[in-house]
Steps between C-alpha positions, in 0.01 A plus 500: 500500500615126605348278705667432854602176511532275854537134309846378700557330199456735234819601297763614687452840682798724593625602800682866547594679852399850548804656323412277226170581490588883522758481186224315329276794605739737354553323173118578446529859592836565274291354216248810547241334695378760792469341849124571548501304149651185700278549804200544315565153329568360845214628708247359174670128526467515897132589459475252216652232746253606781179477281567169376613337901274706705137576327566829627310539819554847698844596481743675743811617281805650746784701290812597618708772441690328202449426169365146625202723639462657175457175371222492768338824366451334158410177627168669703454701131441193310344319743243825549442503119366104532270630757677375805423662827905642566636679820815601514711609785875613531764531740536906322561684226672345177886585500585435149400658222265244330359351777393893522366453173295165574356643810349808337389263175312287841329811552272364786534535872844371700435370867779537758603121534471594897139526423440246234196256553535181368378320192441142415806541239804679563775584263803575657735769247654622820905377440579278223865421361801650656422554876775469726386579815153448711239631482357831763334254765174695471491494117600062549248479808197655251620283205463137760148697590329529184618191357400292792148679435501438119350137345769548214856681510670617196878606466599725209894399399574382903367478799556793723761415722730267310821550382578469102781277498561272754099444589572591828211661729589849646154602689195276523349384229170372425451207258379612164268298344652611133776682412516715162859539395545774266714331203742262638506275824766651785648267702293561775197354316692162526755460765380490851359583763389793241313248256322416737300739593422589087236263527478436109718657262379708175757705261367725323691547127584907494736441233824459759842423289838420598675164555414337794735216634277383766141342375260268718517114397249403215374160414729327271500387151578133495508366208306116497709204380473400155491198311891532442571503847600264753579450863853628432446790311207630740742485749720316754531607890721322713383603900796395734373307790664510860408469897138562481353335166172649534617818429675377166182281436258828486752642251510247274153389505467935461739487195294216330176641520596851389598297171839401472529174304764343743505511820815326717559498892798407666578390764296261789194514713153321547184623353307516205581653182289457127692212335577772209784624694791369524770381785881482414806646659626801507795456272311315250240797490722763487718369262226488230558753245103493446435624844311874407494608904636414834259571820765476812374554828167408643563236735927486396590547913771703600801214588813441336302232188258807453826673446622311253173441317441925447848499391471193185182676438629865432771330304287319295492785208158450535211830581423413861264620767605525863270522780443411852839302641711587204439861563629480862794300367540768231512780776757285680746461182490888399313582212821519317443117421198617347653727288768220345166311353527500102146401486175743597396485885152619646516547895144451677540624855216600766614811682696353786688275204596833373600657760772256582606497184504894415491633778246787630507677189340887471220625301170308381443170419562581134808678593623194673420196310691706235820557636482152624460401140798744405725349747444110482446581111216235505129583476321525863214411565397696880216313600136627667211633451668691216769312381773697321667356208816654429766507228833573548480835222205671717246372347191385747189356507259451798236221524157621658271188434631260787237465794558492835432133599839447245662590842602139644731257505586320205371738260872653413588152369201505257650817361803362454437279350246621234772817425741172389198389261504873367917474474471197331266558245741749380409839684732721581551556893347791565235401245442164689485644817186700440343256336534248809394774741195518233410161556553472860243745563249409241557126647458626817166705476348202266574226851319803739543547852671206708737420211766290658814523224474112407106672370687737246689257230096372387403851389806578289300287167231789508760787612670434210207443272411907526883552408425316113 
């Protein structure tokens, strides 16, 4: 049996929807491997989990009629067999055939959940992946009861209550202190308001195939400069300047910590910048063939010279990043300017960015930031609390290590400019975005609480020390 794993930056863990996880299910089962077989494997890496997090005090197990309650069933088996005093109570009988099976392996009493007392841990095997509706208001009203009353709550796969692939809630939910999934993540366990209320996030390795093209963000590898580099071949950004040069100045000061070897900004404005990076114009920047990255946006403005300067930059033939101004320029031209450029584009928008841009597009976050990406045929970056980065073939990635102080102003134009650092260093888009996202939020949890987004560009030296 594996070891769960909750390290955000561990190697890169999948991410499958409940019809992926199913077919990955049934790849198991067509190989000859019997469904109480899976379970069994399941309910031992749950308890496994729960031994190692919870030094096992009294625990309250509630099953429901699923296999997700069989799961349940073999979780209060193991955890019985390490001496662990184990309840369990369930909403009724077992309706599948080896959750049948696990109850009647259990062999010990089954409260009514009506009548359950509670215990100072409670594992909730109730629902897990692929509910689509809420829960009975009695069986959601006992769930908030006994958690409330517990010092520790458990979730085996998902909170009860949650919906598999948009991380929507459908009935009340309490918040989980861990959450076991069995095998792969869903998106639930990352995209919000589901994630949440996960509390921290273990997956448990059942041996789950199948190609995922969704995966949470990892920490990068970044290679370190060697002695045959120089500032040229580490990389060259060129941030385009405008109407509010603060804006531009976080980017570029952003781009030159996260380790690009040149750093230009164009345009005007008062302030102070390190003396490493350099002013010139914006012809005389863009026209450099060594220029790696463009960063076009943060602080560009929105009049007719803003205009012009998004429109030199996309025509550069250089990678660029848009953000901030140039996006709502970019929703004002049609994206079918976009879609002319000869060179790779990320888009970084915020919801409301998006929104004017795509329009209010169906489906979950994933869903969206996808067919964004599959109509501006750039790679989109849909910012929050879980950022989506995604490319215009489907594949997605979402980033689950940014912390909530990240949410204020200024802090956009740090990403932007550290994802033109990744471009030009020689990443691919959709390769650089994740990395940036990666070192946003590491930057942003090393400068704690009360960050201001001028804090963030003196923590990228150590964020991308852990990426050597």
């Amino acid at each position: 049996m594996s070891t769960p794993t909750s390290d955000p930056a561990a190697a890169r863990r999948a991410i499958l929807t409940a019809a992926e996880t199913r077919a990955a299910e049934e790849a198991i089962f067509a190989r000859g491997v019997p469904v109480a077989d899976l379970m069994e494997q399941a309910g031992a890496a749950v308890a496994e989990a729960a031994w190692r997090f919870a030094a096992m005090p009294p625990t309250l197990i509630l099953c429901g009629p699923g296999n997700n309650g069989g799961d349940g069933y073999v979780v209060a088996r193991h955890l019985r067999e390490r001496g662990v005093p184990v309840r369990v109570a369930a909403t009724g009988e077992p309706a599948t055939e080896a959750a049948r099976e696990m109850r009647a392996r259990w062999g010990g009493p089954v409260e009514a959940l009506a009548d359950a007392k509670p215990a100072p841990l409670l594992i909730d095997a109730l629902f897990g992946t692929g509910l689509s509706r809420p829960l009975d208001g009695d069986v959601a009203g006992r769930l908030a009861e006994l958690a409330a009353a517990a010092k520790l709550a458990i979730a085996v796969d998902l909170p009860s209550g949650i919906a598999t692939d948009d991380g929507a809630i459908l009935s009340p939910v309490p918040r989980f202190d861990l959450t076991v999934a069995l095998g792969v993540l869903k998106p639930a366990h990352v995209l919000q308001p589901a994630a949440s209320f996960c509390g921290r996030v273990a997956v448990a390795d059942i041996g789950l195939g199948g190609e995922a093209r969704a995966w949470r963000v990892a920490r990068p590898r970044l290679a370190a400069p060697t002695p045959a580099d120089n500032k040229y071949t580490r990389g060259l950004v060129a941030v385009i300047g405008g109407a509010m040069p603060g804006a531009a100045m976080l980017a570029a000061t952003a781009a030159a910590r996260a380790g690009a070897g040149y750093v230009v900004l164009t345009g005007e404005g008062a302030g102070t910048l390190p003396h490493a990076i350099v002013r010139r114009d914006d012809a005389t920047a863009l026209a450099d063939p060594r220029t790696g990255a463009v960063v076009a946006g943060p602080g560009l403005g929105r009049d007719i010279a803003a205009r012009r300067r998004l429109r030199a930059a996309m025509d550069s033939g250089h990678p660029i990043v848009i953000d901030a101004d140039g996006l709502a320029l970019l929703a004002d031209a049609g994206l079918s300017r976009l879609r002319r450029l000869a060179m790779p584009a990320v888009l970084t928008p915020h919801e409301g960015e998006f929104k004017r841009l795509f329009g209010d597009l169906p489906g979950s976050k994933l869903d969206r930031a996808r067919e964004a990406a599959r109509r501006s045929e750039a790679v989109i970056v849909l910012k929050g609390a879980d950022s989506v980065v995604a490319h215009p073939d489907g594949r997605a990635a979402v980033a689950v290590t940014a912390p909530a102080w990240l949410a204020s102003a200024g802090t956009g134009d740090v990403l932007a400019g550290i994802t033109g650092a990744m471009l030009a260093r020689g990443l691919d888009p959709f390769a650089a975005a994740q990395a940036g996202l990666w070192l946003h939020g590491a930057a942003a949890a090393q400068a704690g609480p009360g960050l201001i987004a001028d804090d963030l560009p003196a923590h990228l030296a150590s964020a991308l020390a852990a990426c050597a």
